[in-house]
N, C-alpha and C positions, 0 to 999 in steps of 0.2 A: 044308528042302527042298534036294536038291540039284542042279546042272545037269545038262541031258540030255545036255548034249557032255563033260561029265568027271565029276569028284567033288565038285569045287566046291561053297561053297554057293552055291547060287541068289538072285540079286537082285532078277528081274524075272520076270512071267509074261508072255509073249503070247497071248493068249485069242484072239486070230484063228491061231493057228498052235498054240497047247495046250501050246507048250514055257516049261519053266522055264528061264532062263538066267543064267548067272555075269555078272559085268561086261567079265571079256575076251571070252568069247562074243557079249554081247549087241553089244559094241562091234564086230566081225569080222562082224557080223549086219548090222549099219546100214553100213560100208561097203563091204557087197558090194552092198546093196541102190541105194547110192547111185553106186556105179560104175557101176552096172548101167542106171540113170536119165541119165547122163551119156552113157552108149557108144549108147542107143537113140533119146536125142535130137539127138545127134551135137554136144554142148554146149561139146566144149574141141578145140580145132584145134590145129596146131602155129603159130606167130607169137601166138598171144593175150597181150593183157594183161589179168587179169580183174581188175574190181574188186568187192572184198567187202564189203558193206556191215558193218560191226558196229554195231547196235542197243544193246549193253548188257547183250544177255540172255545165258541159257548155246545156246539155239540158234543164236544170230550167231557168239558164240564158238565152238561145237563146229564150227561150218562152216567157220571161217577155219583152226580145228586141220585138219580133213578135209583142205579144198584144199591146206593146203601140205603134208603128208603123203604127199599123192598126186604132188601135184608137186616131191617133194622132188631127184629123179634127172634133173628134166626141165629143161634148159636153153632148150629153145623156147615155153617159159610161164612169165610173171611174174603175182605177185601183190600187187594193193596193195590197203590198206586204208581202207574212207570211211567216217568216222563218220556214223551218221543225224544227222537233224535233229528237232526238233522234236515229232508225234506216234507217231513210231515207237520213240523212245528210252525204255529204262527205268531207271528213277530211279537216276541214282549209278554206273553201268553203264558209260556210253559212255568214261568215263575209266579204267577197269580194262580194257573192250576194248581201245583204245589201248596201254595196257600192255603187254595181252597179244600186242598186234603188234609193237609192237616186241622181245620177247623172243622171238617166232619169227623174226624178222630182216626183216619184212613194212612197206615203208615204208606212211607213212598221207599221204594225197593228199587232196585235194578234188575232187569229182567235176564232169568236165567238163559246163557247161551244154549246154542241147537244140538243135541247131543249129551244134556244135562248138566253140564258144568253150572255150578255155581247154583243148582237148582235147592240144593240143602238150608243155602244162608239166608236164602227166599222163603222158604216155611213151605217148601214141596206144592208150586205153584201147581194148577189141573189145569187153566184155562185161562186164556189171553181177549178180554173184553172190547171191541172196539166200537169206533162213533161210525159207523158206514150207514149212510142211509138209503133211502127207497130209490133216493137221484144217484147214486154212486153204482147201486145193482142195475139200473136200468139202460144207466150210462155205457156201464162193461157189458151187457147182454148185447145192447143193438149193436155195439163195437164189433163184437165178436161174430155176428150175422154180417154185417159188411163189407170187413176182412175176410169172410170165408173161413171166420175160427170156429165155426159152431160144433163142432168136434171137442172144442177144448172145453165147451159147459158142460159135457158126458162125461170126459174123460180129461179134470181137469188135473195142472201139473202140479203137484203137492212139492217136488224137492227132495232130494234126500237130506236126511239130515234137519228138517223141518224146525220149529221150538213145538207150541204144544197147540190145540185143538184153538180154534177161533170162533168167540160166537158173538152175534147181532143183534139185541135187542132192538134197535133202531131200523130194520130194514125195510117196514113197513110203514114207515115216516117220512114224510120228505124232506126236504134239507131247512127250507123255509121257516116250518113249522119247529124244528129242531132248535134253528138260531133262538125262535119265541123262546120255546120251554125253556132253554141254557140262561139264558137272560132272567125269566122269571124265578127258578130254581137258585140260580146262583145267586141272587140277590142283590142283582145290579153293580155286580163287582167287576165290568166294562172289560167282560173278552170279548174280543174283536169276534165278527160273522164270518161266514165261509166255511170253508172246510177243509177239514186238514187230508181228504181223500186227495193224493198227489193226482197231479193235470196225466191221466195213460194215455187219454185218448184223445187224436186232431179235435181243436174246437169248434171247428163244423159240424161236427157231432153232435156237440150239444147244445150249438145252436138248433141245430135239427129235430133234437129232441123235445128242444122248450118251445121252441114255436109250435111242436106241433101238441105238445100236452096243453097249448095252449087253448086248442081246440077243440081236445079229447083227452080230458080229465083223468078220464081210466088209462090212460096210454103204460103210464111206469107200473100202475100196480098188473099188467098184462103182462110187460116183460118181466116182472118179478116171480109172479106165477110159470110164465112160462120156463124160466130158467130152474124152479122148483121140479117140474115134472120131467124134465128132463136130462134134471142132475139128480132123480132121487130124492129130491126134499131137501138136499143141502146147497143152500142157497150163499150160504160163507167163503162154499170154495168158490162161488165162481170170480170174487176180486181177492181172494187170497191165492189164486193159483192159477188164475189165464190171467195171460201178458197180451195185450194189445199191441202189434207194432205202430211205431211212431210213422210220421210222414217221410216218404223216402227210405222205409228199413223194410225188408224182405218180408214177405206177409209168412215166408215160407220157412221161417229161420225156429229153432228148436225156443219152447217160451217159456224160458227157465228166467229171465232176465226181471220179472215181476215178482215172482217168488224171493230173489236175493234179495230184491227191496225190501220185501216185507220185514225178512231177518235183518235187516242192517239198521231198520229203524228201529228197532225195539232197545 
């Protein structure tokens, strides 16, 4: 099969979009798409230090390729690199990410704690970069309609004591598509697929979900949107700050529990 923008042969289908695409296409595809997330959330300033989490995976990786790529011309944004911790990480990974930041020229720092400690020796980090994608927003939306959280996409639970603002290039990508770019981007440097977005929600969930985007293509980018207009257009907090409860945990219980995760991984 070949691509619909040249001759190519085709490596991917987008079945929400009908197109067959090459790897240079599909790549030119995801960041226009992700610039485009960036400029309407108004997510990179000039003075920013962002930091990028690398998890291990190929989507932490393809993110930290994206951001410096974009920021290659750009003197008024630095990029550094935080390894996860703990349940975000995937196996064998975080030390090839590493790698791969230092061969983009990307120093790797530790992430200032919540309350600014340590925020100095970091170079006065702004902004905390993550790999969440179009499958992780869509995932915590329907969770939250199910459980009866829909409350908490309005009025989501931020924490006191917070680290610092979170943003998404990737939210408007699916995870699928993610794994390609990371692989391509990263230059076959064999991170493993998946994603380093932790299991919040029962997997019936997302069997639910995949079967059914299976049939209705538009399905994630619906609930993306929809969690956009009804959080305001910040579409970050909705997995930065609603806690899904687990199988068997009180739908009713205060959802500060997902928020601590987020600080603990960093």
């Amino acid at each position: 099969m070949q691509c619909d923008k040249c001759k190519n042969e085709a490596i991917f289908f987008q079945s929400y979009s009908g197109r067959h695409l090459c790897g240079r296409h599909l790549v030119l595809d995801i960041e226009a798409r992700a610039k485009r997330s960036i400029r309407s959330h108004r997510w990179m300033r000039p003075g920013d230090h962002i930091a990028v989490v690398i998890s291990g995976d190929r989507k932490s990786a393809g993110l930290l390729c994206f951001l410096k790529k974009l920021t290659a011309d750009r003197r008024d944004i630095r990029l550094s690199a935080v390894p996860a911790r703990g349940e975000d990480t995937a196996t064998g990974g975080v030390s090839a990410a590493t790698t791969l930041a230092k061969s983009l020229g990307i120093p790797c720092i530790e992430m200032p704690l919540p309350g600014g400690t340590g925020a100095s020796a970091n170079g006065d980090v702004t902004r905390i970069a993550r790999a969440i994608s179009l499958d992780n927003i869509a995932q915590d939306v329907l969770a939250q309609f199910l459980f009866g959280n829909a409350d908490r996409l309005v009025h989501p639970v931020s924490g006191e004591g917070d680290p610092l603002p979170v943003i998404c290039p990737f939210i408007a990508i699916p995870s699928d598509e993610l794994d390609i770019y990371g692989e391509i981007e990263a230059k076959g440097t064999g991170f493993p697929p998946g994603t380093s977005h932790r299991e919040t929600i029962p997997s019936e969930i997302a069997v639910l979900l995949r079967n059914y985007y299976q049939r209705h293509p538009a399905t994630k980018f619906a609930l993306m949107h929809l969690a956009e207009q009804i959080n305001n257009g910040d579409t970050a907090t909705v997995t930065a700050g609603a806690a899904v409860p687990k199988t068997g945990e009180d739908s009713s219980s205060p959802p500060h529990k997902k928020t601590e995760q987020l600080k603990n991984s960093l």
